[in-house]
N, CA, C and O atoms as a CHARMM CRD file, in Angstrom:
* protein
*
  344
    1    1 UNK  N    142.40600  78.02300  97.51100 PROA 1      0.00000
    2    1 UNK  CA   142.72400  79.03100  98.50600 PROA 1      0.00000
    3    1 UNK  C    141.70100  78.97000  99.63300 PROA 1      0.00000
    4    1 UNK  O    140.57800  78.49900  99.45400 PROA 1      0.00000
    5    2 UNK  N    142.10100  79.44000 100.75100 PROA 2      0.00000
    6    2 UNK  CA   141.44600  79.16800 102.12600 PROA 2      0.00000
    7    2 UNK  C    141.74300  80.53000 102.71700 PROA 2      0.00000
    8    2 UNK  O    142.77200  81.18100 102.53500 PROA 2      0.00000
    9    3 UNK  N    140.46700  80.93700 103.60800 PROA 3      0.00000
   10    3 UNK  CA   140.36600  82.25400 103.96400 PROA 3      0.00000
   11    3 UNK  C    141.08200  82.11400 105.59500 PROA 3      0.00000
   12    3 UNK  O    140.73200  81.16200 106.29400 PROA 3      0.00000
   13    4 UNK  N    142.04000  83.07500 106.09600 PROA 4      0.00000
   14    4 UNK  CA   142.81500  82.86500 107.09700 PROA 4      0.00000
   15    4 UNK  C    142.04800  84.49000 107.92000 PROA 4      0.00000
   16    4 UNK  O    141.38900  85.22500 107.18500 PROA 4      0.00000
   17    5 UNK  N    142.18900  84.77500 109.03800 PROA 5      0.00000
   18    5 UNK  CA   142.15000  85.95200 110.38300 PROA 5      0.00000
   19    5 UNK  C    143.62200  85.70100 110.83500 PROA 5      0.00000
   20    5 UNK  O    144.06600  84.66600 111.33200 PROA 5      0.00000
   21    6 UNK  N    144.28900  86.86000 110.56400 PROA 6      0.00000
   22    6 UNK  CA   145.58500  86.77100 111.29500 PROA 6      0.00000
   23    6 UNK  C    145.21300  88.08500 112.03800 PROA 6      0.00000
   24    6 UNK  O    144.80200  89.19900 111.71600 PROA 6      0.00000
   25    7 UNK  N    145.49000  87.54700 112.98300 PROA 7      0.00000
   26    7 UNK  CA   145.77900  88.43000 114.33500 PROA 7      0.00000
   27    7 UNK  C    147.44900  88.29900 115.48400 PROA 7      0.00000
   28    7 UNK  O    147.72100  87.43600 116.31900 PROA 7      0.00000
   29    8 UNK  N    148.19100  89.41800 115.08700 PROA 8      0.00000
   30    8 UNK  CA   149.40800  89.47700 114.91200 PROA 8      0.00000
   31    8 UNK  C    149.35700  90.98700 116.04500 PROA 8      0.00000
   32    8 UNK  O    149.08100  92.12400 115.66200 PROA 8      0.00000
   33    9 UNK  N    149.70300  90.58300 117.47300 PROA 9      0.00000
   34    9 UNK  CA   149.97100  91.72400 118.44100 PROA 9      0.00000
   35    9 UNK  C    151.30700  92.12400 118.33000 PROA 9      0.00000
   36    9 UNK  O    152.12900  91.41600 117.74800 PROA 9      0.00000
   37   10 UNK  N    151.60500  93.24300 118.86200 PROA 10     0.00000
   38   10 UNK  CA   153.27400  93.99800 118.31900 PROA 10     0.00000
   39   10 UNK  C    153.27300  94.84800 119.95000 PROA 10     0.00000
   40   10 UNK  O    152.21100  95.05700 120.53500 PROA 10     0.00000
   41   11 UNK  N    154.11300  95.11200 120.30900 PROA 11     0.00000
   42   11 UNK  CA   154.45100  96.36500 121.34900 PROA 11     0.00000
   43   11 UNK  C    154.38100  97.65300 120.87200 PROA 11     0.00000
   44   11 UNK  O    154.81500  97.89400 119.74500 PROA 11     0.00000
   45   12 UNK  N    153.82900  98.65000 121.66300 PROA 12     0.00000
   46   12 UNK  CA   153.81900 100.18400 121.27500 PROA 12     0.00000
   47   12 UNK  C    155.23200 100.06700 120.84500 PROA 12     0.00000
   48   12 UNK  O    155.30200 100.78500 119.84800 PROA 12     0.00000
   49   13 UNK  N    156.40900  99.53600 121.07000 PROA 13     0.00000
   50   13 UNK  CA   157.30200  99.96300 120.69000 PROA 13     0.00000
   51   13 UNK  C    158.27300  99.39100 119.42100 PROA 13     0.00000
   52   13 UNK  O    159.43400  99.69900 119.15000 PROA 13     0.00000
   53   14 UNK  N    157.43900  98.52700 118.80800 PROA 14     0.00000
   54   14 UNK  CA   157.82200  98.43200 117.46900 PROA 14     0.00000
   55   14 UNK  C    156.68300  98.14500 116.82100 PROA 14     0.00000
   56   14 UNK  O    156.60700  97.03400 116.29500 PROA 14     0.00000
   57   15 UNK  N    155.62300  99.01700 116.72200 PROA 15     0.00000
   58   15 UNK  CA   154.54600  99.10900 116.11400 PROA 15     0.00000
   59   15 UNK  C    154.90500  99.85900 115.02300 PROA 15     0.00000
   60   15 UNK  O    154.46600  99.27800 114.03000 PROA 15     0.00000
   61   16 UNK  N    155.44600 100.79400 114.73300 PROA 16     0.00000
   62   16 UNK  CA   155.98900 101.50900 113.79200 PROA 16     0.00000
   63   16 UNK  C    156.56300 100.78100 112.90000 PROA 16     0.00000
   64   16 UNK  O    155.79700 100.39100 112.01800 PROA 16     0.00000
   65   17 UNK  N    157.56500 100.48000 112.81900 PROA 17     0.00000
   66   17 UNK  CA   157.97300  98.79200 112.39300 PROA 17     0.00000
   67   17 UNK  C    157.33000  98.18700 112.12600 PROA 17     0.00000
   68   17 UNK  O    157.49700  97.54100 111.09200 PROA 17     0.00000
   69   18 UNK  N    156.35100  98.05500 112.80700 PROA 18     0.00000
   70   18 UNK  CA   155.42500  96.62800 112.15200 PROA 18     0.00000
   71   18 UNK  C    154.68800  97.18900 111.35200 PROA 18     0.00000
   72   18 UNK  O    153.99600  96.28300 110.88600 PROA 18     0.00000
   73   19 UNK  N    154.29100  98.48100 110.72400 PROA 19     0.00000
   74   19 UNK  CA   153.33700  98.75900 109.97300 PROA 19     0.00000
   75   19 UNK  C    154.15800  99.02600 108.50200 PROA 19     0.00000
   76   19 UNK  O    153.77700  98.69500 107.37900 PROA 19     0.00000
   77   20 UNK  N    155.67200  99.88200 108.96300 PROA 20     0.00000
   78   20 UNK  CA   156.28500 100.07500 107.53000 PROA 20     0.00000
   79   20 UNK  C    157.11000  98.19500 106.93700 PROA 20     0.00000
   80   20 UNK  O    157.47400  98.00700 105.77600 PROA 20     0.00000
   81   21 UNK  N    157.19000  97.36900 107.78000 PROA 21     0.00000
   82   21 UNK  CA   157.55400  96.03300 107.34600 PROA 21     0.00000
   83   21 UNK  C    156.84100  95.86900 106.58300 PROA 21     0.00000
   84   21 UNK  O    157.15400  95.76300 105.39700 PROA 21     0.00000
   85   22 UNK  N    154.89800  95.75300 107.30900 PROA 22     0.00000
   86   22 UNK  CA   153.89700  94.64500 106.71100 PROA 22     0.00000
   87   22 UNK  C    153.67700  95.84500 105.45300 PROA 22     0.00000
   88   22 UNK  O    153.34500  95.33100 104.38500 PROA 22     0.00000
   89   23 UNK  N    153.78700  97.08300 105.43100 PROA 23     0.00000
   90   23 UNK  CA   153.52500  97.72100 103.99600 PROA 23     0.00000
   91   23 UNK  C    154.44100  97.27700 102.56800 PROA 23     0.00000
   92   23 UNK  O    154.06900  97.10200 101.40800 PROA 23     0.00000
   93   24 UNK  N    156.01600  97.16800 103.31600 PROA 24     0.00000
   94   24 UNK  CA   156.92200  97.14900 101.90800 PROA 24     0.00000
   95   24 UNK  C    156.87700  95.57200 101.94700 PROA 24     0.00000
   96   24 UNK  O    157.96700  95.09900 101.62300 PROA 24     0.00000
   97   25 UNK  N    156.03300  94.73700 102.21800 PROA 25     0.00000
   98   25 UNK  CA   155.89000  93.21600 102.03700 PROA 25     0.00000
   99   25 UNK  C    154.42400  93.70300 101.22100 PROA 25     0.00000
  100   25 UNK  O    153.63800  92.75700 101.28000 PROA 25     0.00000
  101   26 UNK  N    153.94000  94.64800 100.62900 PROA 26     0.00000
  102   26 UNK  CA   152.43100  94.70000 100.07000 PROA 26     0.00000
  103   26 UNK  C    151.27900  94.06300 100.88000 PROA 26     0.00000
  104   26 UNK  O    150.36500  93.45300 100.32500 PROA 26     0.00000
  105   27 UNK  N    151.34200  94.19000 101.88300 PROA 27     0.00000
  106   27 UNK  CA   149.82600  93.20500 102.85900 PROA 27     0.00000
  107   27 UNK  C    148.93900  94.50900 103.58400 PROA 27     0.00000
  108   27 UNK  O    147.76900  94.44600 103.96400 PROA 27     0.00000
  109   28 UNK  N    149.90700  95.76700 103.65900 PROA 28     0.00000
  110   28 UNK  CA   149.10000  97.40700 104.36300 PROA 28     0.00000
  111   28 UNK  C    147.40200  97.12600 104.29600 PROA 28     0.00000
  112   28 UNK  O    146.59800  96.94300 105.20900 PROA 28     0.00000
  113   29 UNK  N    147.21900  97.17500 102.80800 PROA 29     0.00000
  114   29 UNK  CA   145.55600  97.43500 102.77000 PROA 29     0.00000
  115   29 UNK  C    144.79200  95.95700 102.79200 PROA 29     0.00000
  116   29 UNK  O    143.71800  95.61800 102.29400 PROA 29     0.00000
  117   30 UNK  N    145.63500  95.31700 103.45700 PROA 30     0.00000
  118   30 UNK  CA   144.62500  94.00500 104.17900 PROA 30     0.00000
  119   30 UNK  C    144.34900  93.90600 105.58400 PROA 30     0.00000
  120   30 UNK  O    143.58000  93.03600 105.99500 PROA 30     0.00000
  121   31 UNK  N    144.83300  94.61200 106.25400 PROA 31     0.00000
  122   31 UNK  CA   145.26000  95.00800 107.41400 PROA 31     0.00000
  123   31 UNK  C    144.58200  96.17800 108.27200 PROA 31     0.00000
  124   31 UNK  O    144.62600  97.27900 107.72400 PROA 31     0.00000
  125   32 UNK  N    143.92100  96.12100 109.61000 PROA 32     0.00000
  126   32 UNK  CA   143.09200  97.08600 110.34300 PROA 32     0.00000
  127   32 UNK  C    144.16700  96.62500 111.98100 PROA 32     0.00000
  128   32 UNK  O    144.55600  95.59500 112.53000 PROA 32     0.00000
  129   33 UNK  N    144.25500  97.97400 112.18400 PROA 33     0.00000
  130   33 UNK  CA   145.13900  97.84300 113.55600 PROA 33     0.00000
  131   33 UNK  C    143.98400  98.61000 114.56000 PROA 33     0.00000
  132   33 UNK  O    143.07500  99.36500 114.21500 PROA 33     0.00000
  133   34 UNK  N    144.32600  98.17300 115.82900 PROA 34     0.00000
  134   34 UNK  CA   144.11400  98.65600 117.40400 PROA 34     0.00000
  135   34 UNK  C    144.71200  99.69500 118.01800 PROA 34     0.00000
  136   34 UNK  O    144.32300 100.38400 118.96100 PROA 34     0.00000
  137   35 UNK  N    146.08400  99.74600 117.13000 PROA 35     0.00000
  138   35 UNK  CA   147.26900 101.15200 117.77000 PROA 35     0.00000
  139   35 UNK  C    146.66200 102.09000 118.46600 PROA 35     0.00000
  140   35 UNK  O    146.84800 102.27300 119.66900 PROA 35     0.00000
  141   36 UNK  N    145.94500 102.70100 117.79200 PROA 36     0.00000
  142   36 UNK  CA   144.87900 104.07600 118.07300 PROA 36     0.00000
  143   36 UNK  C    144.24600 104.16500 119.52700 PROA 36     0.00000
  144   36 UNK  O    143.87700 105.16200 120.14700 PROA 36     0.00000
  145   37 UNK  N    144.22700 102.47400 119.97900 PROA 37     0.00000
  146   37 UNK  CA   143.46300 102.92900 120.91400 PROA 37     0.00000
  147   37 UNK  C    143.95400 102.14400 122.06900 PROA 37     0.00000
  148   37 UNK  O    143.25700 101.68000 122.97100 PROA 37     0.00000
  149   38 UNK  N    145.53000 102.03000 121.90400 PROA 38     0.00000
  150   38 UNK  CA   146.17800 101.33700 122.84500 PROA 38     0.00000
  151   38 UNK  C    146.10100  99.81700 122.86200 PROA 38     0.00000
  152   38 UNK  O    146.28600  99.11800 123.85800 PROA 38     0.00000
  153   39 UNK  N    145.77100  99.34000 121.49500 PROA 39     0.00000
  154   39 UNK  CA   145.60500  97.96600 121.54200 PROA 39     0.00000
  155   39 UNK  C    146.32400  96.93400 120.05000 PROA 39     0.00000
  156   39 UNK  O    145.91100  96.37100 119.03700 PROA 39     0.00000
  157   40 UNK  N    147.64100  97.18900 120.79000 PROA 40     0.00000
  158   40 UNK  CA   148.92400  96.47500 119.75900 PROA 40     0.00000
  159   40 UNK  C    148.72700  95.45100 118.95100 PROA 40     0.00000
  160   40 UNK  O    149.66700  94.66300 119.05200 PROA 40     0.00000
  161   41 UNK  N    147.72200  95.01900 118.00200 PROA 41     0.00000
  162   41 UNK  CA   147.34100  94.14800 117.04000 PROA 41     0.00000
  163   41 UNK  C    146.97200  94.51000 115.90900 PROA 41     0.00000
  164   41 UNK  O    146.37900  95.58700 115.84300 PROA 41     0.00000
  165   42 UNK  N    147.19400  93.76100 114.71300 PROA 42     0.00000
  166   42 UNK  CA   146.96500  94.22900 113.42100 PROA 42     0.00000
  167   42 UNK  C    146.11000  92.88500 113.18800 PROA 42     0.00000
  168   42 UNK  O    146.56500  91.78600 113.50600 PROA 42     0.00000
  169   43 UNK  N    144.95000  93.03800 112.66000 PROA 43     0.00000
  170   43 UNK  CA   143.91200  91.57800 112.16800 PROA 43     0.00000
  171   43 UNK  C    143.89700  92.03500 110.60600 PROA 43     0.00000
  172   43 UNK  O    143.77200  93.12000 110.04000 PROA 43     0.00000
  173   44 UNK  N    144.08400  90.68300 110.17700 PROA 44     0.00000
  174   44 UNK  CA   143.20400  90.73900 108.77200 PROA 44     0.00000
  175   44 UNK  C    142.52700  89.46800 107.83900 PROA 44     0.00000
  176   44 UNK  O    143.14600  88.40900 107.73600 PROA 44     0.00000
  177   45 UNK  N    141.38200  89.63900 107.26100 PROA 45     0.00000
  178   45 UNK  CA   141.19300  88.29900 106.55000 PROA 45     0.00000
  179   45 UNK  C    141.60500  88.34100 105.50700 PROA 45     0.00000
  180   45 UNK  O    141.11200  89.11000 104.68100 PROA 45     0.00000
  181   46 UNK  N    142.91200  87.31500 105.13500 PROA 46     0.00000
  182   46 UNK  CA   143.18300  87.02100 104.04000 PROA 46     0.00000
  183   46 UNK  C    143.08000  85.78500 103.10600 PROA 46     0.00000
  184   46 UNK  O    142.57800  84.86600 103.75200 PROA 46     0.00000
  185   47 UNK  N    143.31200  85.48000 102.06600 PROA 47     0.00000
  186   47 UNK  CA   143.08900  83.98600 100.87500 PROA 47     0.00000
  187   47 UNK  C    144.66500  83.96900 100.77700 PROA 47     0.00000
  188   47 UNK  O    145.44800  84.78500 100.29200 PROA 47     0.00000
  189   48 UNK  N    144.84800  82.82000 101.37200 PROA 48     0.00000
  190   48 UNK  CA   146.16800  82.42300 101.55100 PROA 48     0.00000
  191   48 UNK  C    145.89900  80.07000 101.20500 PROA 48     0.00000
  192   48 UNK  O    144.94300  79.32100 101.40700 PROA 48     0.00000
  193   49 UNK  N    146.96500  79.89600 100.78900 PROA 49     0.00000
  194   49 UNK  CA   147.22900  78.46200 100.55100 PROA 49     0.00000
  195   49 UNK  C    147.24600  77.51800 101.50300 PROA 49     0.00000
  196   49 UNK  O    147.01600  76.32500 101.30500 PROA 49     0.00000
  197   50 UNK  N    147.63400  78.25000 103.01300 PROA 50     0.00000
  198   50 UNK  CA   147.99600  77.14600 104.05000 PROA 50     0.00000
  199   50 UNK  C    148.11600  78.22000 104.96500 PROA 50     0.00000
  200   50 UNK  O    148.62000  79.30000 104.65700 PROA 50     0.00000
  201   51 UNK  N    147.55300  77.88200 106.35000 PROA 51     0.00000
  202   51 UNK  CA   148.29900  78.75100 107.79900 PROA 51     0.00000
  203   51 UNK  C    149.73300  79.36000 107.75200 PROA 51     0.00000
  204   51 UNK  O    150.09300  80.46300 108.16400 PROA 51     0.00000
  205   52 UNK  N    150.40500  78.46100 107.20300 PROA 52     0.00000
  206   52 UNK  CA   152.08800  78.59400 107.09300 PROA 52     0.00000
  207   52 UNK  C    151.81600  80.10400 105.58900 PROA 52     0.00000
  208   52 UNK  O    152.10900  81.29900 105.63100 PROA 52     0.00000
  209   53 UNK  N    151.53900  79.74900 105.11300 PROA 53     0.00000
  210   53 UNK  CA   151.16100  81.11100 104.17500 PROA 53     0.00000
  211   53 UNK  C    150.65000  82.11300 104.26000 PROA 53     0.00000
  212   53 UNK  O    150.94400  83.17700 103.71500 PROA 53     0.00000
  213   54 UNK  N    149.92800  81.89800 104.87400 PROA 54     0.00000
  214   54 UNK  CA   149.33000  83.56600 105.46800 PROA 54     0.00000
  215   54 UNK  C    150.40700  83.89300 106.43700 PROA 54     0.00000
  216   54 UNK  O    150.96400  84.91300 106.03000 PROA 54     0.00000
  217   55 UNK  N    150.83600  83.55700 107.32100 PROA 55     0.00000
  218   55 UNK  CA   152.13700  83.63200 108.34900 PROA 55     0.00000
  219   55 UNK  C    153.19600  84.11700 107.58500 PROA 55     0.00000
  220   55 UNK  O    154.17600  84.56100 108.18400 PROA 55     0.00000
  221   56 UNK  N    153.16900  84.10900 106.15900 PROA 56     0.00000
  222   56 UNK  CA   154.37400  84.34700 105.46900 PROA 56     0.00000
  223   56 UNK  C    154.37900  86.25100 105.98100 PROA 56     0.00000
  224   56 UNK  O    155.35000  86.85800 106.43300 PROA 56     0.00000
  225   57 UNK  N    153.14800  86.74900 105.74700 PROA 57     0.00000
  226   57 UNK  CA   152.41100  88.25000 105.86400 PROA 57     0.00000
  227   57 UNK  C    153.22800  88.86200 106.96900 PROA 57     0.00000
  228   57 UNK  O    153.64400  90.01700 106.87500 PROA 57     0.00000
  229   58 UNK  N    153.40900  88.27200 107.78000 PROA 58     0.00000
  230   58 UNK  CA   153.59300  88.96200 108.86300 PROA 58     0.00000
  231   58 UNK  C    154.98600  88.94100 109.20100 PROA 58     0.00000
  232   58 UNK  O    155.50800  87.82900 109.28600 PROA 58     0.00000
  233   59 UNK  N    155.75700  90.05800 109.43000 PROA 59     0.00000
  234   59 UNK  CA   157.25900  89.99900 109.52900 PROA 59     0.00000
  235   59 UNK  C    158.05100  89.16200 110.66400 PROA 59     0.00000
  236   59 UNK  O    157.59600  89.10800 111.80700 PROA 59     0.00000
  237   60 UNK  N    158.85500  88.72800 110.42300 PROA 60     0.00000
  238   60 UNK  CA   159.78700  87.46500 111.11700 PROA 60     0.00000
  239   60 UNK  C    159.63900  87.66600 112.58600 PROA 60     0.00000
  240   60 UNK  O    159.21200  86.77500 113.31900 PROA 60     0.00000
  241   61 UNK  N    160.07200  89.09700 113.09900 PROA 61     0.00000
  242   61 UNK  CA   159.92300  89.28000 114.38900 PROA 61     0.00000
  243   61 UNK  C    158.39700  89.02500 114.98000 PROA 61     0.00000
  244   61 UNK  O    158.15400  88.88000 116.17800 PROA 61     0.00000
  245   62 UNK  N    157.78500  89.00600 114.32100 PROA 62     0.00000
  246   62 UNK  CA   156.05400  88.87300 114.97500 PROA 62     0.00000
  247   62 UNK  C    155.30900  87.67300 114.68100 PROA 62     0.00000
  248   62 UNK  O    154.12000  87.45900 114.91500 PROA 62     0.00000
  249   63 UNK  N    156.06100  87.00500 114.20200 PROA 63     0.00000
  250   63 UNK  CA   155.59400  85.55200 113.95600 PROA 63     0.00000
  251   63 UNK  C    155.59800  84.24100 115.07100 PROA 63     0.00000
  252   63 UNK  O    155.42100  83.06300 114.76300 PROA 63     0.00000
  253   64 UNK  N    155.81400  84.69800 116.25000 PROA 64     0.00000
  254   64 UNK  CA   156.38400  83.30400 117.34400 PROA 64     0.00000
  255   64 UNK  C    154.68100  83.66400 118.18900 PROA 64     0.00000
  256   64 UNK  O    153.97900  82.81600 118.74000 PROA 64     0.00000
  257   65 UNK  N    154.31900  85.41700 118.02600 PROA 65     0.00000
  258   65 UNK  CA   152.82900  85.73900 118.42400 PROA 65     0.00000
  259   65 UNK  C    151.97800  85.33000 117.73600 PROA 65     0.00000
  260   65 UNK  O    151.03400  84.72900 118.25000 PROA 65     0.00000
  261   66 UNK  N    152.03600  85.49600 116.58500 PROA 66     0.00000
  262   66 UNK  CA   150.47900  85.61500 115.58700 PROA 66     0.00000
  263   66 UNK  C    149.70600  84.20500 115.71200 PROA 66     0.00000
  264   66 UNK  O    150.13200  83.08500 115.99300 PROA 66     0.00000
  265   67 UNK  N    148.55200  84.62000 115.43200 PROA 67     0.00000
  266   67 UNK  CA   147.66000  83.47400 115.62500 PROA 67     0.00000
  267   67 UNK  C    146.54700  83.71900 114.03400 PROA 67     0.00000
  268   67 UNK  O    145.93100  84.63800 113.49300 PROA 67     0.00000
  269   68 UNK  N    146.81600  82.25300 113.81000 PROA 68     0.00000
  270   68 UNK  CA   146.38800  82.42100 112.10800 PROA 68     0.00000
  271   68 UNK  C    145.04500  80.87000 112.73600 PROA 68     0.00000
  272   68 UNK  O    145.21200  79.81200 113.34200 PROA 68     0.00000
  273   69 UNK  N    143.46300  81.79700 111.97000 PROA 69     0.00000
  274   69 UNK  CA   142.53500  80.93300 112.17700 PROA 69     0.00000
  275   69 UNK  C    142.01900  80.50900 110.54000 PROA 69     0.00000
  276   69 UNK  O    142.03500  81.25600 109.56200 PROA 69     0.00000
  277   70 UNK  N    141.69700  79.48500 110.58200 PROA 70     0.00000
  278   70 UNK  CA   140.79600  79.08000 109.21000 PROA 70     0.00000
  279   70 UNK  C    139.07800  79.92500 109.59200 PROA 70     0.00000
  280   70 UNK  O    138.50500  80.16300 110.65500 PROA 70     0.00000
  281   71 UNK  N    138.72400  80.16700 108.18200 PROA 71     0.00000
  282   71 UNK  CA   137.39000  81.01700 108.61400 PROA 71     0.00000
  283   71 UNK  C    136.45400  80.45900 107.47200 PROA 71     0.00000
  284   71 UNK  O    137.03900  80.33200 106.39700 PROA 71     0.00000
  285   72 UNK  N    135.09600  80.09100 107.48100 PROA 72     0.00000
  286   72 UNK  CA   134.69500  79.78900 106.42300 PROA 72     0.00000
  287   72 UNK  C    133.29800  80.26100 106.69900 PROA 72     0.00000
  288   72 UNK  O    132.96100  80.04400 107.86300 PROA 72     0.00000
  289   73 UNK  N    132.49000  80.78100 106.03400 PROA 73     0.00000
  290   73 UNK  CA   130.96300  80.93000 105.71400 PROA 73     0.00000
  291   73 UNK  C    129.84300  80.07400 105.76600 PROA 73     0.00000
  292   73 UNK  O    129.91800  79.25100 104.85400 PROA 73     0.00000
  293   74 UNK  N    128.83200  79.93100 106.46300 PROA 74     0.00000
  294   74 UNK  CA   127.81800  78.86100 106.49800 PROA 74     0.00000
  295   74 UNK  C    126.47500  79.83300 105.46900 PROA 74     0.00000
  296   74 UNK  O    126.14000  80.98700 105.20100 PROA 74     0.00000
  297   75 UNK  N    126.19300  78.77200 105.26700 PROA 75     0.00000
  298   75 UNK  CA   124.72100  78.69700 104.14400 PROA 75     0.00000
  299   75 UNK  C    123.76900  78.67200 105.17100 PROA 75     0.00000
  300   75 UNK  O    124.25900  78.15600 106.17600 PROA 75     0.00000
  301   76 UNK  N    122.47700  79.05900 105.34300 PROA 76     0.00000
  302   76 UNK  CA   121.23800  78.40900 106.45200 PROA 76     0.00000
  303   76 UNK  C    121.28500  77.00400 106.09900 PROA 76     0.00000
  304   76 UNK  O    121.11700  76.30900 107.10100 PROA 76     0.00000
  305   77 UNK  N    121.37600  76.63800 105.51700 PROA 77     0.00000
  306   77 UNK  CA   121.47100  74.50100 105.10000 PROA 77     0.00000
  307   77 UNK  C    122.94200  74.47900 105.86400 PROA 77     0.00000
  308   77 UNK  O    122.99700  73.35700 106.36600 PROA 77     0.00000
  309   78 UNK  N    123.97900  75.08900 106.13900 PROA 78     0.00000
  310   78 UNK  CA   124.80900  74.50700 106.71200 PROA 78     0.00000
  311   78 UNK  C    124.86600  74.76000 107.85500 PROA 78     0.00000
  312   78 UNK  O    125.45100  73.91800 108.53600 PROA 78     0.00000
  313   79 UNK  N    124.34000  75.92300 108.53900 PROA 79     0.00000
  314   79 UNK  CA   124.08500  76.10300 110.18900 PROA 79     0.00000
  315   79 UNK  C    123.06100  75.41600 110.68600 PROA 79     0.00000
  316   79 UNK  O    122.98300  75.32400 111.91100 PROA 79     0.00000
  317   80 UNK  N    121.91800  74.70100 109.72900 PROA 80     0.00000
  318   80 UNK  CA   120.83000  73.91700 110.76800 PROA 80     0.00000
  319   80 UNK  C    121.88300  72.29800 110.83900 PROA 80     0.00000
  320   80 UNK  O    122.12900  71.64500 111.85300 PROA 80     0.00000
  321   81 UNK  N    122.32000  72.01400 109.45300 PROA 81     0.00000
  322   81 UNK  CA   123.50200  70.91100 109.70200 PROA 81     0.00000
  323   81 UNK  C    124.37100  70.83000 110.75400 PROA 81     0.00000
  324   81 UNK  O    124.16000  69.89300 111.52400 PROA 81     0.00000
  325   82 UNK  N    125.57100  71.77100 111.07400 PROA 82     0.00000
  326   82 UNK  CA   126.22200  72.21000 112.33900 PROA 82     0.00000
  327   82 UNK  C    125.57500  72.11100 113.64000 PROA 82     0.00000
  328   82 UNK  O    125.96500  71.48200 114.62300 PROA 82     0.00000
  329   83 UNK  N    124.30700  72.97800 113.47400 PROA 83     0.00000
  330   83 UNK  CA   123.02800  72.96200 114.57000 PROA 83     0.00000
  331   83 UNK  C    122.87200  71.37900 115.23300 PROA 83     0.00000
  332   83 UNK  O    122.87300  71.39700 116.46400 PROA 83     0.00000
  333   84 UNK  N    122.74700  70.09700 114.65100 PROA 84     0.00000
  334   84 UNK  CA   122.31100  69.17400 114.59000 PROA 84     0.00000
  335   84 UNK  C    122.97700  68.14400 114.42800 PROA 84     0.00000
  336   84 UNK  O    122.52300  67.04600 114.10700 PROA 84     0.00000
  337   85 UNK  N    124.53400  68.51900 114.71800 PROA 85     0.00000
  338   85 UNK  CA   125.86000  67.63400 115.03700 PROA 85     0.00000
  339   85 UNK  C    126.02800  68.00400 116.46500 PROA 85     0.00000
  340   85 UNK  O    126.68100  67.26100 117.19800 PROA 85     0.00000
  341   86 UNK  N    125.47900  69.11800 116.92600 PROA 86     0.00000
  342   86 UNK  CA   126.09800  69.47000 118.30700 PROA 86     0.00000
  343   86 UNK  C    125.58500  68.57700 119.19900 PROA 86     0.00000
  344   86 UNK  O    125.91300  68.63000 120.38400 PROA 86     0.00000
């Protein structure tokens, strides 16, 4: 498994929608939205198999937006490594 950031924007006007979809698909409490403050996106880090899998999360209509990143953790041995490829 591979850790994914989906960041999945929606319109004020099917934001509602997008929250009772991504709930009865079970993904709600992976999920932190912007709504609140006028800012139509739901992010979350999830352990998913493939980009195409985490994409599964997000309901059909909001999928041509979302943007699914690979995310991984550095060690101090792996940021002076990184450091020293640049």
């Amino acid at each position: 498994m591979q850790k994914y950031i989906i960041e999945s924007p929606h319109t004020a006007e099917n934001c509602e929608q997008a929250v009772k979809d991504i709930h009865a698909a079970g993904y709600l409490h992976h999920f932190e939205w912007g709504c609140k403050d006028n800012d139509h996106t739901a992010w979350a880090i999830v352990e998913a198999e493939s980009p195409e899998h985490a994409k599964q999360m997000i309901p059909w209509y909001l999928r041509e937006k979302v943007r699914i990143v690979k995310v991984v953790k550095f060690e101090v041995a792996d940021e002076e490594h990184h450091a020293k490829q640049k």
